[in-house]
C-alpha positions in Angstrom: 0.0 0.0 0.0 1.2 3.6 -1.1 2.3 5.4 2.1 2.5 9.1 2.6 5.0 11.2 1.4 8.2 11.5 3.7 9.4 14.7 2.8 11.3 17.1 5.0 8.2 18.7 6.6 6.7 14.6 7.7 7.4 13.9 11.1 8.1 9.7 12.3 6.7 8.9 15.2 10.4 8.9 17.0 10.8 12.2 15.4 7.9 13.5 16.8 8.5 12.3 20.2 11.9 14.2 20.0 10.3 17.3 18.9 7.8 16.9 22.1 10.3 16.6 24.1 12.2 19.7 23.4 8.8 21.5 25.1 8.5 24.5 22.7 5.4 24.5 20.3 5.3 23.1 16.6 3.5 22.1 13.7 3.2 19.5 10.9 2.0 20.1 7.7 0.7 17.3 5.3 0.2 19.1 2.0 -1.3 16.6 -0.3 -5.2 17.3 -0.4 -7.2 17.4 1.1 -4.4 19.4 3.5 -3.9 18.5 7.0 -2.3 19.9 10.1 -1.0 18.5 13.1 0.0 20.9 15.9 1.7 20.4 19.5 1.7 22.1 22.4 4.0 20.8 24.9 3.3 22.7 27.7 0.1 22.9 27.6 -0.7 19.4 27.1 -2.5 20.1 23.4 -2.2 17.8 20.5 -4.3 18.9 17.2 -5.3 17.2 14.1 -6.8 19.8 11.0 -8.4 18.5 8.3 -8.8 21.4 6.0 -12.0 20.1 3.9 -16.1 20.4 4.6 -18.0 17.2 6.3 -21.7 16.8 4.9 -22.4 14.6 8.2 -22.7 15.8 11.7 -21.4 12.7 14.4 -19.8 12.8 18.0 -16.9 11.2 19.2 -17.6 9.2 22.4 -14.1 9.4 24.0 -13.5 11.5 26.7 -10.2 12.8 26.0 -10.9 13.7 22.6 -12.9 16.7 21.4 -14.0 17.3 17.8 -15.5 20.2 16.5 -16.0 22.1 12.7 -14.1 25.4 12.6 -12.9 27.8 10.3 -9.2 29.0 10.0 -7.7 30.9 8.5 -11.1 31.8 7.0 -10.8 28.1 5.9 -13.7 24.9 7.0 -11.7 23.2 9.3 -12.2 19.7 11.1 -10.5 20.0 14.3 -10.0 16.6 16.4 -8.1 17.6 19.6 -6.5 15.5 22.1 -5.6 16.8 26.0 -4.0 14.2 27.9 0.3 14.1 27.4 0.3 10.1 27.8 -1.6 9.5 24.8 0.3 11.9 22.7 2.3 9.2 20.8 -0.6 6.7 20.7 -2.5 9.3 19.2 -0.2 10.9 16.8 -0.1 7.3 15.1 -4.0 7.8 15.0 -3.6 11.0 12.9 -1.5 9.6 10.9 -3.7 6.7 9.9 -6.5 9.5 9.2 -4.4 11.3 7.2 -3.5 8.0 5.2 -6.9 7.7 4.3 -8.0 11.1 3.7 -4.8 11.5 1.4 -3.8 8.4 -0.1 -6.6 5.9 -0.3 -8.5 8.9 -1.1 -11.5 8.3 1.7 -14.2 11.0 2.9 -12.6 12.5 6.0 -16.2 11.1 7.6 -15.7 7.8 6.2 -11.6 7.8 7.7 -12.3 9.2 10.7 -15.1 6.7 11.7 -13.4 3.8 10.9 -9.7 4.7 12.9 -11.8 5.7 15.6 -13.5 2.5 15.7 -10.8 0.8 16.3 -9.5 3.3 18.6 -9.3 1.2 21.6 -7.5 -1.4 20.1 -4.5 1.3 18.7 -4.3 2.6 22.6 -4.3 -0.5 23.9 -2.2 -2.6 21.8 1.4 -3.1 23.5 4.5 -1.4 21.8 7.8 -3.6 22.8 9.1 -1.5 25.3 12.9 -0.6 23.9 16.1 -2.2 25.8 17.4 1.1 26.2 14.3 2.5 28.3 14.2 -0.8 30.6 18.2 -0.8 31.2 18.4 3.3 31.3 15.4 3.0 34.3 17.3 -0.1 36.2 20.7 2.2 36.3 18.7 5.1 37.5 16.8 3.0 40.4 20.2 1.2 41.0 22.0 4.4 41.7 19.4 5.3 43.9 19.8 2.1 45.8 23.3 2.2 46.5 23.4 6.4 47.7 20.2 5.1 50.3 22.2 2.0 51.3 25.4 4.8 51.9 23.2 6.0 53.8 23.1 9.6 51.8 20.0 10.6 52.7 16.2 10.6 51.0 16.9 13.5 49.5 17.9 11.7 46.6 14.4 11.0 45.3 13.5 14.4 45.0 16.5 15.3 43.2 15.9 12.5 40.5 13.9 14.0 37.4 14.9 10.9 35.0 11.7 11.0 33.2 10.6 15.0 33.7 11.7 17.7 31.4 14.4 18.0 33.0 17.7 17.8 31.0 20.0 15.5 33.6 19.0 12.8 35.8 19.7 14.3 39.0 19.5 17.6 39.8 21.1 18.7 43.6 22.0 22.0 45.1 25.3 21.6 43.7 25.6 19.5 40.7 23.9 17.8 37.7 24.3 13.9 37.5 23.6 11.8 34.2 23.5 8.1 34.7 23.7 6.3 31.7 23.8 2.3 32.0 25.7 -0.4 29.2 24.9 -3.9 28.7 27.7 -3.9 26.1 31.2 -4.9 27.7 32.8 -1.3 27.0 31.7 1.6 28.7 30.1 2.8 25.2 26.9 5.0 26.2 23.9 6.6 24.0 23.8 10.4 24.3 20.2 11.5 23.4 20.4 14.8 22.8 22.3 17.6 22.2 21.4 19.4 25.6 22.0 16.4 27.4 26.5 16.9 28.4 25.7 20.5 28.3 26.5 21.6 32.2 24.3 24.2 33.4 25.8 27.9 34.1 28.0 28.0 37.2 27.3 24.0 37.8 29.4 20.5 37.2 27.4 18.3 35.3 28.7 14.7 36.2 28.3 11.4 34.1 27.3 8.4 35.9 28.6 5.0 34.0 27.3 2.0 34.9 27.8 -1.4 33.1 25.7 -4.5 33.7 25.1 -8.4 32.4 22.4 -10.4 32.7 22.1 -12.6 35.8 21.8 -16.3 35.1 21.4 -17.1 38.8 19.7 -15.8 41.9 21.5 -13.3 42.6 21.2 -9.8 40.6 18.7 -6.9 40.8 15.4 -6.7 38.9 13.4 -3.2 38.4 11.0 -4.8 40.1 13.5 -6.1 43.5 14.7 -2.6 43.3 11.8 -0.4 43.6 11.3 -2.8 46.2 14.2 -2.1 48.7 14.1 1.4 48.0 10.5 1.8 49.0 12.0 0.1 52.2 15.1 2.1 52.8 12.6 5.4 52.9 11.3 6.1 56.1 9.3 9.0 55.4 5.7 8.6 53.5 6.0 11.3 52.3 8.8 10.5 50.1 8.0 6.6 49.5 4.6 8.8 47.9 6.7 10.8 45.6 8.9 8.1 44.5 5.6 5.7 43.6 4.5 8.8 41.6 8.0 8.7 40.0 8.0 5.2 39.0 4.5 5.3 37.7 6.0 8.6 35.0 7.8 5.6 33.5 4.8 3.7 33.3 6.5 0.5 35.0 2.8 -1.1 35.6 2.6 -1.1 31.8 5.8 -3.4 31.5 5.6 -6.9 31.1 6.1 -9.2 33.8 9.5 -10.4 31.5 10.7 -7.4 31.7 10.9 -6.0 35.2 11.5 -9.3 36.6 14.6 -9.5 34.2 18.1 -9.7 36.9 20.8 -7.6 35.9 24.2 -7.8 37.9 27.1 -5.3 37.3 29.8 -6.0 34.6 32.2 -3.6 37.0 32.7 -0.8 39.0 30.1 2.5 38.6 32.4 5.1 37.4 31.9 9.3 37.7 33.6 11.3 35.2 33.3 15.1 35.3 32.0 16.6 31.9 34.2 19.3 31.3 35.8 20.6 27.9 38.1 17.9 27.8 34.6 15.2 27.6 33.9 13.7 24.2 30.3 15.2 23.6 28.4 17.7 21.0 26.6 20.0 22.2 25.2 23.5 20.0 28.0 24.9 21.2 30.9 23.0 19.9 28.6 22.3 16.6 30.5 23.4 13.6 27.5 25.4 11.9 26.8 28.8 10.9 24.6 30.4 13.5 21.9 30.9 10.9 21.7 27.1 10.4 21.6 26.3 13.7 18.2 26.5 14.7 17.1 23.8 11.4 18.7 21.1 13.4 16.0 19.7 15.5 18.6 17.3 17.6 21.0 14.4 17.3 21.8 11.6 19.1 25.3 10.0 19.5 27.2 7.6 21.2 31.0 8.1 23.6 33.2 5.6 24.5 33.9 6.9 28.4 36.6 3.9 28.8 39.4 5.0 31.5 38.0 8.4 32.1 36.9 9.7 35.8 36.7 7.5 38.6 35.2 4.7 40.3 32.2 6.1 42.3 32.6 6.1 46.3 30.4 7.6 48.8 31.3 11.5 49.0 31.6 11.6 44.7 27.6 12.8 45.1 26.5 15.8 46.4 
């Protein structure tokens, strides 16, 4: 089956997701006709499908988190579908694109293509995605780290300096310092780098990297996502703080994850290691990017890979703070 065009204005799913998660505001055009639209709002939780074109029939979407609505704009008919809830926004980006599809390509009345994607609407939110090994591993490193500073007894405060899955650009965010933990099942300390803000050190602030390398556990021993969350929610004495972390884990929607998965033991290939990232670090950052200032803002982001091998210093109890 014919797909739709991808030119330099159509956005992947990945590529979207990147684009969200840079927070500022942005739209997609789909210029074959009839000519459709999708726009993002990061901040404000908005996600937009146009469809510039008339519809002769008037029906209402039963779904709670979706509205849809005929307007004009730009002096134009419009059908707007519009979507409010952040958690949906990829799940539902793949819906618009399957409207678009049919609108454009199989040549369907926007009535006829948006009925039958919505009837199987359900069944596109619901149906699992394979969860990728770097999100599972990236998420065990993370909660690892967080084991060992509670079982060095360095305080709770560590849970409300971790923003791994917030907006934030670094892992953990303290008075003093930025830390990045990245985590390796590959048996050098080669890391993923997913963005071009992400070894960029805040003004007047060390931004640390956090390498941790880990196999698979073929016997008892080893940690699981699940056997972590589980000590740390024991470590933490105050309720307060075992709430927050809960609320934490559920941002990386762990309760979606198969049983496989977060029951999976990982043990450590070697020692964690802290390197400082300072000019002498192998990363690219805007900065350092060898392009005239006027091209600058057409590149969207990049992601790259270091080899971090002999640099820095195994981690010990004072390295965080």
């Amino acid at each position: 089956m014919k797909k739709i065009q991808k030119d330099e204005i159509y956005l992947t799913v990945n590529n979207f997701l990147l684009r969200f998660n840079n927070n500022v505001p942005f739209k997609i055009p789909f210029n074959s006709l009839p000519k459709c639209e999708v726009s993002c709002e990061p901040q404000v939780g908005v996600l937009e499908l146009r469809i510039f074109a008339k519809i002769q029939k008037h029906f209402k979407l039963q779904k709670k988190e979706i509205s849809f609505k005929i307007e004009n704009t730009g002096n134009r008919p419009c059908i707007l579908i519009q979507l409010q809830k952040k958690d949906l926004f990829e799940e539902f980006y793949r819906v618009c694109l399957q409207i678009i599809e049919q609108v454009q390509i199989q040549r369907k009345s926007p009535f006829k293509a948006i009925t039958s994607v919505f009837l199987r609407y359900e069944e596109l939110l619901k149906a699992k995605k394979e969860i990728p090994e770097e999100k599972v591993i990236g998420l065990w490193g993370e909660l690892y780290f967080i084991h060992q500073m509670l079982s060095w007894k360095r305080g709770e405060n560590i849970i409300h300096n971790w923003f791994g899955h917030s907006n934030e650009e670094h892992d953990f965010v303290t008075k003093k310092n930025d830390y990045e933990v990245k985590t390796t099942r590959s048996e050098r300390r080669i890391h993923t780098i997913a963005s071009l803000s992400q070894l960029y050190p805040k003004p007047k602030r060390k931004l640390f990297l956090i390498s941790i390398q880990i196999t698979n556990s073929l016997q008892e021993e080893g940690e699981s996502i699940i056997s972590l969350i589980d000590k740390i929610n024991k470590k933490l004495k105050n309720p307060k703080t075992n709430e927050i972390f809960s609320g934490k884990i559920k941002s990386f929607s762990v309760d979606k994850m198969n049983a496989e998965i977060v029951d999976k033991k990982f043990i450590l290939r070697s020692n964690i290691c802290i390197a400082l990232v300072d000019s002498g670090f192998p990363k690219i950052t805007f900065k350092n990017l060898k392009v005239k200032s006027s091209a600058k803002n057409r590149i969207i982001d990049c992601t790259y890979k270091i080899n971090v091998e002999n640099l820095g210093s195994d981690l010990v109890k004072n390295s965080y703070e």
